[in-house]
C-alpha positions in Angstrom: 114.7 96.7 86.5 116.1 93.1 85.9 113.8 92.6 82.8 115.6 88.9 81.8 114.2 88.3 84.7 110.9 89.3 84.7 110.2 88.9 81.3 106.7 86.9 81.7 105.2 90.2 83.8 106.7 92.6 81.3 105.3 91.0 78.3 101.5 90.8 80.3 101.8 94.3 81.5 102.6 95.3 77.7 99.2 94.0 76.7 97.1 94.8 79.3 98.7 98.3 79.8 97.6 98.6 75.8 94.5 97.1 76.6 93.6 99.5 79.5 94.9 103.1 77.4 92.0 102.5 74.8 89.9 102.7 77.4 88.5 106.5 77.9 88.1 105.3 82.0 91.2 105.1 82.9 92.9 107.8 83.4 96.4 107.0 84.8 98.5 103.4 85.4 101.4 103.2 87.8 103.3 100.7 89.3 104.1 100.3 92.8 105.9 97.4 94.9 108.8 95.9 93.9 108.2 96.6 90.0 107.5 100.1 90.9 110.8 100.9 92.9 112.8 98.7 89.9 114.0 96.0 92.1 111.7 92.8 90.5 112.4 89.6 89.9 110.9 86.6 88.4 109.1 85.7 91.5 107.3 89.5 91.8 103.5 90.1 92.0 102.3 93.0 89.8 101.1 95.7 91.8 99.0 97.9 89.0 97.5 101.1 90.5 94.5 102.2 88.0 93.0 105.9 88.1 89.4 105.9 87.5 86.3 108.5 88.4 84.5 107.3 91.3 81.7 106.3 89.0 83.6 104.5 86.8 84.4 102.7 89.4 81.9 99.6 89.4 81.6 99.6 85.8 85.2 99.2 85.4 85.2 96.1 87.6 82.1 94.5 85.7 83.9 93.4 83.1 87.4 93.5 84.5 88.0 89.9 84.6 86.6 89.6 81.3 89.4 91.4 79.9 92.4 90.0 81.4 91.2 86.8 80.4 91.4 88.0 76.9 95.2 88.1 77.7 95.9 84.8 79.9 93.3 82.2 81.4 92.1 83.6 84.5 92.2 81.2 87.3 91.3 83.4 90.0 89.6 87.1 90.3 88.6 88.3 93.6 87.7 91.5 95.1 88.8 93.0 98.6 88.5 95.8 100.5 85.4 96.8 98.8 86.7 96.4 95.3 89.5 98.6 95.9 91.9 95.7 95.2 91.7 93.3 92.9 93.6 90.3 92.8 94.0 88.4 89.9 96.4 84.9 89.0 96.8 84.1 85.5 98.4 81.4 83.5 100.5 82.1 80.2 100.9 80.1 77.4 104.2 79.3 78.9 102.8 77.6 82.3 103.9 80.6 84.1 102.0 82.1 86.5 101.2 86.1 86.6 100.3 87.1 90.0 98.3 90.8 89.8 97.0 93.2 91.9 95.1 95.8 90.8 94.0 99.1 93.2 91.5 101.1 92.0 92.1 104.8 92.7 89.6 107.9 92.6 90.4 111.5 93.2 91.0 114.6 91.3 94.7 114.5 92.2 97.0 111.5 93.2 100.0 111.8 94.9 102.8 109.1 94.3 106.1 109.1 95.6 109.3 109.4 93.1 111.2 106.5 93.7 108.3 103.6 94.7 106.7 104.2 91.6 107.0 103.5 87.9 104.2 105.8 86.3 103.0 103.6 82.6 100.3 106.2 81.5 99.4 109.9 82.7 97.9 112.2 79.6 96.3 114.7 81.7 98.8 115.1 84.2 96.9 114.0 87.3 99.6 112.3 89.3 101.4 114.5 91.5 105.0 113.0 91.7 106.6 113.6 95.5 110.2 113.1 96.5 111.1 110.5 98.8 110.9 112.2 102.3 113.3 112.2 104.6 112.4 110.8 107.6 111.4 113.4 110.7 112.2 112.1 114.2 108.6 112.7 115.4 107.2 110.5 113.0 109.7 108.1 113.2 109.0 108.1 117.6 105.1 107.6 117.0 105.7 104.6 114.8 108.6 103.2 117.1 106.2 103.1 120.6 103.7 101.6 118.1 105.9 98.8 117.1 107.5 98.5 120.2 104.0 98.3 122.3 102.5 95.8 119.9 105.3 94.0 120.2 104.9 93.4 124.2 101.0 93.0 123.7 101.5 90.4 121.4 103.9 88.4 124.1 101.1 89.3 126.8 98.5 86.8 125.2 101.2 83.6 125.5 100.5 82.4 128.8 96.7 81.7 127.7 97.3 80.2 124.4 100.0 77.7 126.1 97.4 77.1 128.7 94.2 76.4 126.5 96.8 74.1 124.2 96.4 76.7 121.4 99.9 75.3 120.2 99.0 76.8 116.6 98.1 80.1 118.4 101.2 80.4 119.7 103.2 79.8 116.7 101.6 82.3 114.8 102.4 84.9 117.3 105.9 84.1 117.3 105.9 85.0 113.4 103.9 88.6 114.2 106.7 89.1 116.8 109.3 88.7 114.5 107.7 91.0 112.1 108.1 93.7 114.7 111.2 93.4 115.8 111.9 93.3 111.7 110.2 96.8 111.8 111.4 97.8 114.8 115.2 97.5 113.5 114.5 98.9 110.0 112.9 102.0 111.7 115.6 102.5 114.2 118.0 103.3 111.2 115.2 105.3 109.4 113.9 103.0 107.1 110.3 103.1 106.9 108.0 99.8 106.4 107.8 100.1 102.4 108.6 96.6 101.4 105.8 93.7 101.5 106.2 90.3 103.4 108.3 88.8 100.5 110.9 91.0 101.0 111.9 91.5 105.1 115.3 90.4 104.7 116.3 93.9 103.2 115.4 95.0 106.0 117.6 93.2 108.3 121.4 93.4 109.3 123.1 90.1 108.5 123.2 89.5 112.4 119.6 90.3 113.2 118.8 87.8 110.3 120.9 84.8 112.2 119.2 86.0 115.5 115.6 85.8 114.0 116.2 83.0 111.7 117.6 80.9 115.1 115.0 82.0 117.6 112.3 80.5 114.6 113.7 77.4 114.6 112.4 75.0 117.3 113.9 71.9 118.3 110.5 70.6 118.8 106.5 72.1 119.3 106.5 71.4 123.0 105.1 73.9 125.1 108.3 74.5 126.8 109.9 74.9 123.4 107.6 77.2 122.6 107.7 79.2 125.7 111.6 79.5 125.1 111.4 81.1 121.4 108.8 83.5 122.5 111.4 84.9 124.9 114.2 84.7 122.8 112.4 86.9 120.7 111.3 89.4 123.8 115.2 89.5 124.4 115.8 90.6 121.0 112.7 93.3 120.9 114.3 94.2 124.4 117.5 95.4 122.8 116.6 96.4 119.2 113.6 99.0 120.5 116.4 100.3 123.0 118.8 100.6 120.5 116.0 102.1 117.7 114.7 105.0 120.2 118.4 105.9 121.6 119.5 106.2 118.0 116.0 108.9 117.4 116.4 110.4 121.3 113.1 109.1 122.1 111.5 106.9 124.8 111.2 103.5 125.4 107.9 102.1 126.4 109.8 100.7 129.4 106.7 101.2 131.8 104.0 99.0 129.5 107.4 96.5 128.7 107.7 95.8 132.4 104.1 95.5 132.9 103.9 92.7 130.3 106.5 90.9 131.3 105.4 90.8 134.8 102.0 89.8 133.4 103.8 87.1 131.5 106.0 85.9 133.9 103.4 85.7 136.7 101.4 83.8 134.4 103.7 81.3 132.9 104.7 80.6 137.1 101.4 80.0 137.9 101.2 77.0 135.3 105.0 75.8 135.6 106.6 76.9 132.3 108.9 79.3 133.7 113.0 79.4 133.8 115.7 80.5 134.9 117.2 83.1 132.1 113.8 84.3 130.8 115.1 87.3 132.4 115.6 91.0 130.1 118.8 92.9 130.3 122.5 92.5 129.4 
């Protein structure tokens, strides 16, 4: 852990983490995310898992907010997913802002993984710690025609965004199509999707970077502009899924690929936003 670096979440987490052992509640802390698997720096969120009883629960989150702003001004504290997750941004005394996320855990036993974790606090010994698996190739095939598939239904819906003028739709399906080829590429060399949004580039080669990086860069937010990234991007997905599934022996969705791109292409004739070189293939 770079802990020059991250020296404003270290010295919060001391405190709270001090704070949260005196409390008979809580019955394990961990870390997970990039603090967890020791790769931080001084732009990472705190991601503080919290063991509780399941009727501790709601009590615990009562007077949650309450505490942490003991320890830095509280300027925001909201609950999701049912109060699973927390998420909390504080202020220090330095200006510097902590970003947390808190996720409430119940269960007898928890399972955490070896080397995506940091564990802060176990006394009675209820976190199971796991190896890092290897990856199997069945999994690994599942999660590609997953990807791969949502990748070609996401392209499917970009003849009627460009034709209702939905420019900002549009747009924002060129970023989720980038995320899958992002996960498409990692996967094909066994990495698994274990790194949040603020950290894809570890996932890429240098190469696939450029290719991404260029194909997100518009000239301009014409339609036709448009139009031409999102098949840049389909000719990327077209080789990095062929080149993920040959690399696992598995198949390609090539029969729901070729569907969508006929859908696509039929489409995007119809309303005169087709060219020449939209084509797939070498």
């Amino acid at each position: 852990m770079i802990e020059h670096d991250i020296k404003p979440q270290l010295e919060f987490l001391e405190v709270l983490v001090s704070n949260l052992t005196g409390d008979a509640r809580v019955r394990a802390l961990w870390l997970k995310g990039s603090m967890g698997r020791g790769k931080a720096d001084r732009h990472s969120d705190i991601d503080l898992q919290i063991a509780l009883l399941p009727e501790d629960s709601a009590p615990f989150r009562a007077d949650y907010e309450a505490r942490l702003n003991q320890i830095h001004p509280v300027l925001l504290h909201h609950e999701l997913f049912g109060g699973s997750m927390i998420g909390t941004k504080l202020l220090n005394s330095g200006g510097e802002l902590i970003s947390l996320h808190s996720f409430l855990e119940t269960g007898t036993t928890l399972q955490i993984v070896e080397t995506q974790t940091r564990v802060l606090y176990d006394p009675q010994g209820i976190l199971e710690i796991l190896p890092a698996s290897t990856p199997n190739r069945e999994d690994i095939a599942r999660a590609l025609h997953v990807e791969i598939c949502y990748f070609w239904n996401l392209l499917s819906h970009l003849p009627s965004s460009i034709e209702r003028g939905e420019t900002i739709t549009a747009l924002q399906y060129l970023h989720h199509e980038a995320n899958q080829i992002i996960f498409v590429s990692s996967l094909g060399r066994g990495r698994p999707r274990d790194v949040g949004d603020l950290h894809l580039n570890e996932l890429l080669k240098p190469v696939e970077r450029r290719q991404l990086e260029k194909a997100l860069t518009l000239p301009d937010i014409s339609l036709a502009s448009i139009v031409n990234a999102h098949f840049d991007m389909a000719k990327q997905m077209w080789h990095a899924g062929r080149r993920a599934t040959e690399n696992w022996n598995t198949d390609y969705p090539a029969k729901f690929e070729q569907a969508m791109l006929e859908h696509v292409s039929r489409e995007l004739k119809r309303i005169g936003l087709w060219q020449e070189g939209f084509e797939m293939g070498d």
